[in-house]
N, C-alpha and C positions, 0 to 999 in steps of 0.2 A: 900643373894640376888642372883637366878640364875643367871648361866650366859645367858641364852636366854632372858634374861631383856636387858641385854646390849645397844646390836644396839637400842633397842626403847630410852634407856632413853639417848643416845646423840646423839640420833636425835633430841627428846628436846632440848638437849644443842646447838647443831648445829643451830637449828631453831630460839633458843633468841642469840646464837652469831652472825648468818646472819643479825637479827634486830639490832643490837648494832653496828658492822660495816658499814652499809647502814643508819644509823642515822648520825653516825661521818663522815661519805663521804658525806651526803647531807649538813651538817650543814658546813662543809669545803668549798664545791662548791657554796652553798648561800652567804657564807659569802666573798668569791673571786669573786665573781658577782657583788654583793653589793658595796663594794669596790672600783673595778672599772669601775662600772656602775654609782647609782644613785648618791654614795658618792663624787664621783669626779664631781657634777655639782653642779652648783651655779646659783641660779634663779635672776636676775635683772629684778625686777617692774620698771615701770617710769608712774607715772602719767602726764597725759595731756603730750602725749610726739612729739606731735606738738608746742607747746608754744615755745616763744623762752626764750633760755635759760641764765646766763649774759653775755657769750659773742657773743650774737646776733644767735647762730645754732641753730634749734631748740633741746629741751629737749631732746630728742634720741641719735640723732647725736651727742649730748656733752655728753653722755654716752657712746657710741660707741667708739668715739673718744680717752678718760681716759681710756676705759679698753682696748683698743687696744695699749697704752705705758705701760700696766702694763706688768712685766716678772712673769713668768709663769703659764700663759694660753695659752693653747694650742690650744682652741678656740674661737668666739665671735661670736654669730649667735643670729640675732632676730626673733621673732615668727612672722609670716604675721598674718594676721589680719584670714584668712581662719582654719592656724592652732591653733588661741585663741578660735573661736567658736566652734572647736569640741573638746575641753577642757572642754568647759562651757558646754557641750550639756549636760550630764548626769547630770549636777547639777541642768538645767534649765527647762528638760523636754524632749520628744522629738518631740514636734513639731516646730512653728514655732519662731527658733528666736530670739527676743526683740531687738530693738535697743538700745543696750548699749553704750554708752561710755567706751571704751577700753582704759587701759595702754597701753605701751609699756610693751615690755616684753623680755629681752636674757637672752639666755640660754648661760652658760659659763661653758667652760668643762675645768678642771685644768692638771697639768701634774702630772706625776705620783710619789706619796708620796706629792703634795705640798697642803699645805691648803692656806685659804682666806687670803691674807695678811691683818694685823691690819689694817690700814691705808686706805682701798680700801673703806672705809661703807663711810669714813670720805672725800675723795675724791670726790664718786659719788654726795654725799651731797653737796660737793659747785660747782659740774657742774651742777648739778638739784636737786635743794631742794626737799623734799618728798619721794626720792629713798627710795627704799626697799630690799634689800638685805638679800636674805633666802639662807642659807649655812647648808647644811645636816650633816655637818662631827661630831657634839653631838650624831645625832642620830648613825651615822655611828659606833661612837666609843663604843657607848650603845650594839650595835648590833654584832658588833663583839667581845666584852668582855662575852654577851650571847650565842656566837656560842663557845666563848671557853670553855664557861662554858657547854655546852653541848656536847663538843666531851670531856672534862675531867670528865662526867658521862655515858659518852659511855664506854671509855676505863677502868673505874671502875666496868659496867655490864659486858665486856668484860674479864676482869681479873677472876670476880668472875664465869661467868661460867667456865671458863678453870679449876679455884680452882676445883667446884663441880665437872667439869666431869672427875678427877682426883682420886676426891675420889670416885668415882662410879668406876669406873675401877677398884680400890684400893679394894674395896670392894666386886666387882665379883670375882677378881683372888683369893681371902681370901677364898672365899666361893667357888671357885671351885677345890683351895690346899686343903680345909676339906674335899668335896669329897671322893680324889684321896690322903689323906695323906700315908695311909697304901701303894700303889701301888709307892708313891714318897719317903718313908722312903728304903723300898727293893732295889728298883731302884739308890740310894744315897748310900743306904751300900754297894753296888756291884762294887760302883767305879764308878757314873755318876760323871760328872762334874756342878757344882753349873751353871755354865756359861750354858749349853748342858739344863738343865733343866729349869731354867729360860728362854730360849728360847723360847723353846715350847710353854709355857704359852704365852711371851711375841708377837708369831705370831699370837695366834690366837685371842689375846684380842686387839692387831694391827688391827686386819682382820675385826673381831668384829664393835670396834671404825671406821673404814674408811666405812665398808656400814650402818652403823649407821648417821655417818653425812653426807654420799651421800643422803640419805635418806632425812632429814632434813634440806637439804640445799633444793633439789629440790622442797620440801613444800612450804616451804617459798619464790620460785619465784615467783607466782601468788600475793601473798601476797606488795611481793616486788615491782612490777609490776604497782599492782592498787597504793598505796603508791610513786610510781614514776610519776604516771599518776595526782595524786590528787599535786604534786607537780610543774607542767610542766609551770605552769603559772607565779613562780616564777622566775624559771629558766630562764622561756623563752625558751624550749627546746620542738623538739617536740618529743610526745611519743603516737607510736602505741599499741592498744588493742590486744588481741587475738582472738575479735570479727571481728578486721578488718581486722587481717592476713586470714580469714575464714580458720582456722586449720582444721576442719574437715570435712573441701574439698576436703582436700587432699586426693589421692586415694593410697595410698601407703605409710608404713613408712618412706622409703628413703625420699619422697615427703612431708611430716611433717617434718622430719627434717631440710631439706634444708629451709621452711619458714619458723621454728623456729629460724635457724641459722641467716638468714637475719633480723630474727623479734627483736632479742633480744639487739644488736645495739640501738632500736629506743626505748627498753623499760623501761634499763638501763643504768647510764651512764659507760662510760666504767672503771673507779675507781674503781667501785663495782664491774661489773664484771670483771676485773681481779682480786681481792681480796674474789671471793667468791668461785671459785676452790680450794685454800688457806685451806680455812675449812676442807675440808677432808680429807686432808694429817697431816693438823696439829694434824686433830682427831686420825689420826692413829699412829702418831709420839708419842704422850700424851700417848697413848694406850699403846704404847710399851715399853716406856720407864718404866711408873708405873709400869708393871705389871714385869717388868727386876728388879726394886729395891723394890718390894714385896714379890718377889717371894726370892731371893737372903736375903732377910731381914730373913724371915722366915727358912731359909737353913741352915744360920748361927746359930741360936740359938738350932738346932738339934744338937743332943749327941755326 
């Protein structure tokens, strides 16, 4: 394998390492949202929540009431009547309407680590028979046993490029001591040092490996980019295009770069990009060290 293959083939590896990193940051970040977003609410229905209830309040207010002596909620807020209808809009149409008869409806936000106590379903029920009580934390725990399970097939993609781009390296520096054997046998018998020689090798497949994954790192931001962008609604995060920074308005490199620089904040979250400069030092780190215990491999078995 030349070595001028090198830089191309890890910036491949750079390129599916960038993807495997930015899968397990997003799947981390969804999953801490999730969490302490929808997972920590608890939906209370009330039918007919004017009616009164057994002890004369109406059905609401004797909900209100029991979940405002429960310990640990952090919140109790009921839905006005304005914000049920634009709940029901998308389901109903968009025009005008219907007069429906409404539930009652609170939203109740938990504190942090606590679930729906037993007892609350069983409660609401004898202050207002018919309660309904929808608690997300199954799905929650569904969801976040899949985000685990997806950053531990990240970090498995992860691992395995590093393997490959190891033995790629392992591989150029083979095929460029075949070369250079005759000139590295001379140069050995004259009194180089094993250490002096594997050097050599070791900076320039370093060198090699680091504009290789600058390379493949900087590929995959576009990429990374629209994939952050197609994600923003989970998040809830907002993320600017490159159509909207209008990059090539700019009239000057310096001038590109500054609304790169400001662009790149909005396009990523910052996990990932501190974690993707990462990439090409590690490539050159990998780069160096192989080609230090290939090259010294090889050394030793000479005469």
């Amino acid at each position: 394998m030349p070595e001028r293959m090198l830089p191309a083939l890890v910036a491949a590896m750079a390129f599916l390492a960038a993807l495997a990193i930015a899968g397990a940051i997003g799947t981390h970040l969804l999953a801490r949202r999730w969490s302490s977003g929808a997972a920590a609410l608890v939906t209370v229905q009330v039918p007919d929540p004017g009616a009164p209830s057994g002890g004369g309040l109406p059905r609401i207010e004797a909900v209100m009431a029991r979940l405002g002596t429960t310990p640990g909620l952090e919140d109790v807020r009921r839905l006005d009547e304005a914000e049920l209808r634009r709940l029901l809009r998308p389901w109903l149409g968009g025009g005008e309407m219907p007069s429906l008869p409404l539930p009652g409806v609170v939203e109740v936000r938990l504190g942090s680590g606590m679930h729906v106590p037993g007892l609350l379903a069983r409660q609401l029920e004898d202050a207002a028979p018919g309660v309904i009580v929808e608690d997300s934390a199954p799905w929650s725990d569904r969801l976040l046993a899949l985000a685990t399970s997806l950053q531990a097939c990240a970090g498995l993609a992860l691992l395995t490029v590093t393997v490959v781009a190891g033995g790629v390296v392992a591989l150029a520096t083979r095929a460029g001591i075949a070369t250079r054997r005759d000139a590295i046998e001379i140069v050995h018998g004259l009194g180089a040092s094993d250490g002096y020689i594997a050097g050599r090798f070791a900076r320039r497949a370093g060198w090699l490996a680091l504009v290789g994954a600058v390379a493949g790192t900087l590929l995959a931001l576009p990429l990374l980019g629209g994939l952050s962008h197609l994600a923003a609604p989970f998040a809830a995060g907002r993320v600017t295009t490159l159509a909207d920074a209008t990059l090539a308005s700019a009239a000057t490199a310096a001038d590109s770069w500054a609304v790169l620089e400001s662009l790149l904040p909005d396009m990523l979250p910052w996990p990932l990009l501190a974690a993707l400069p990462v990439l090409p030092l590690a490539a050159g780190v990998i780069g160096w060290l192989t080609a230090q215990g290939t090259v010294r491999v090889w050394l030793r078995r000479l005469p």
